[in-house]
C-alpha positions as CSV (number, residue, x, y, z in Angstrom):
1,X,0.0,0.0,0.0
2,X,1.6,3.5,-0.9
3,X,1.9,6.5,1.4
4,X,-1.1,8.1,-0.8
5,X,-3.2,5.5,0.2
6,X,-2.8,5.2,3.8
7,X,-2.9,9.0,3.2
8,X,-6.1,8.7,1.9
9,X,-7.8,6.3,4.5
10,X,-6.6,8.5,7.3
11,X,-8.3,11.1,5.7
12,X,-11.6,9.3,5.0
13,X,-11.3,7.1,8.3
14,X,-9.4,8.5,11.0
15,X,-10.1,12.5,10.7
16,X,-14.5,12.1,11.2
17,X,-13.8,10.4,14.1
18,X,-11.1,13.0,15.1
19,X,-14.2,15.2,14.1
20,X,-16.5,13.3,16.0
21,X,-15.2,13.3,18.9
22,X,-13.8,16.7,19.1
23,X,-17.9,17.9,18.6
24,X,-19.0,15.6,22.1
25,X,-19.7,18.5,24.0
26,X,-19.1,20.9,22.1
27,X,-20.3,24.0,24.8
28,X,-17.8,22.3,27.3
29,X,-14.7,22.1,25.3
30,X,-12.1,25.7,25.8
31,X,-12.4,28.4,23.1
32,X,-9.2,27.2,21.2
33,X,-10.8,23.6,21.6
34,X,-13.6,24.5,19.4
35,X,-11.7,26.5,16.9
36,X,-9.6,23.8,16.2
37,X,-12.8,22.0,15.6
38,X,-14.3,24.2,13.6
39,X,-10.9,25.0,11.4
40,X,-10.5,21.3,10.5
41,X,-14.1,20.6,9.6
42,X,-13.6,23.3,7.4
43,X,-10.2,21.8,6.1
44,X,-12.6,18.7,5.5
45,X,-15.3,20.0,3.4
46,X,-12.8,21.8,1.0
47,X,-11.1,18.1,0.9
48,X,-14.2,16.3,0.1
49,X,-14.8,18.8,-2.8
50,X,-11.1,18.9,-4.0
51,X,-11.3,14.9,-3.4
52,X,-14.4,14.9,-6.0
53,X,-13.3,17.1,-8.6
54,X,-10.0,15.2,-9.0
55,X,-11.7,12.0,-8.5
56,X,-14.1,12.8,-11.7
57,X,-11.5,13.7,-14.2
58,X,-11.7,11.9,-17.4
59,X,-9.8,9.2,-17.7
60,X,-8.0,10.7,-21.1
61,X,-6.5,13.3,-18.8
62,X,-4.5,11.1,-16.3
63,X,-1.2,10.1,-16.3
64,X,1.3,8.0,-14.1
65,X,3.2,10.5,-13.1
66,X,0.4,12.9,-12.3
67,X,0.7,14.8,-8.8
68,X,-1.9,17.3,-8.8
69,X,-4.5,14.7,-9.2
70,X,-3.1,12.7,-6.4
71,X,-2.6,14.9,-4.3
72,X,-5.7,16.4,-4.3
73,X,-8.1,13.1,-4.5
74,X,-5.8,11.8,-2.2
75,X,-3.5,14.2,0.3
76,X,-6.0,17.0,0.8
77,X,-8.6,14.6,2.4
78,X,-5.4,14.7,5.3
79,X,-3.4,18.1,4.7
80,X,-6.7,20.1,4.6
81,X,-8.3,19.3,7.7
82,X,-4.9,19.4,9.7
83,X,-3.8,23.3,8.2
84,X,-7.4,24.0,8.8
85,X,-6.4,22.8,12.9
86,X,-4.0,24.4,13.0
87,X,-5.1,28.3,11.3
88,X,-7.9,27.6,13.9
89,X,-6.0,26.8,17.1
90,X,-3.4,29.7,15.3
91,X,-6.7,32.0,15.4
92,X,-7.6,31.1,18.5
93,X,-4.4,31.8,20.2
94,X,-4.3,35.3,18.7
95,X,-7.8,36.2,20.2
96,X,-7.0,34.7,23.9
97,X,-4.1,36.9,24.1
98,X,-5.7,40.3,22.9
99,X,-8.4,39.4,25.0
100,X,-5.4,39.6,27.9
């Protein structure tokens, strides 16, 4: 199995339940808790569409060697959700601090 593929199941698999269990509680979790949360499920929409869109290319347009398309039908359902985490907890951070 490549590193796109695992890539790819963590992304399908592994970040909803990240997801899931981030939203249990959702009024008890800390501000930076929740933007997190909301930052990734962002990341994870935009993924699902990217994920789409690459994923109904026609055929006569792939190649072997093509890395756009696998990296966006494969890596963004991963790399999207975790830059969206991160810009939210990043977000987050900023705002506690002026809040100071």
């Amino acid at each position: 199995m490549s590193l796109l593929n695992l890539t790819m199941l963590a992304g399908i698999f592994v970040v909803p339940a990240v997801l899931l269990w981030l939203g249990q509680r959702f009024r008890r979790r800390t501000p930076r808790q929740r933007a997190i949360f909301w930052g990734a499920l962002t990341g994870h929409l935009v993924a699902i569409v990217s994920a789409t869109l690459a994923g109904t290319l026609p055929p006569h347009l792939w190649a072997p060697d093509d890395m756009f398309r696998g990296l966006a039908g494969y890596g963004a359902l991963l790399i999207l959700p975790l830059l969206g985490g991160v810009i939210g907890a990043l977000r987050a951070s900023g705002r506690e601090g002026s809040a100071a």
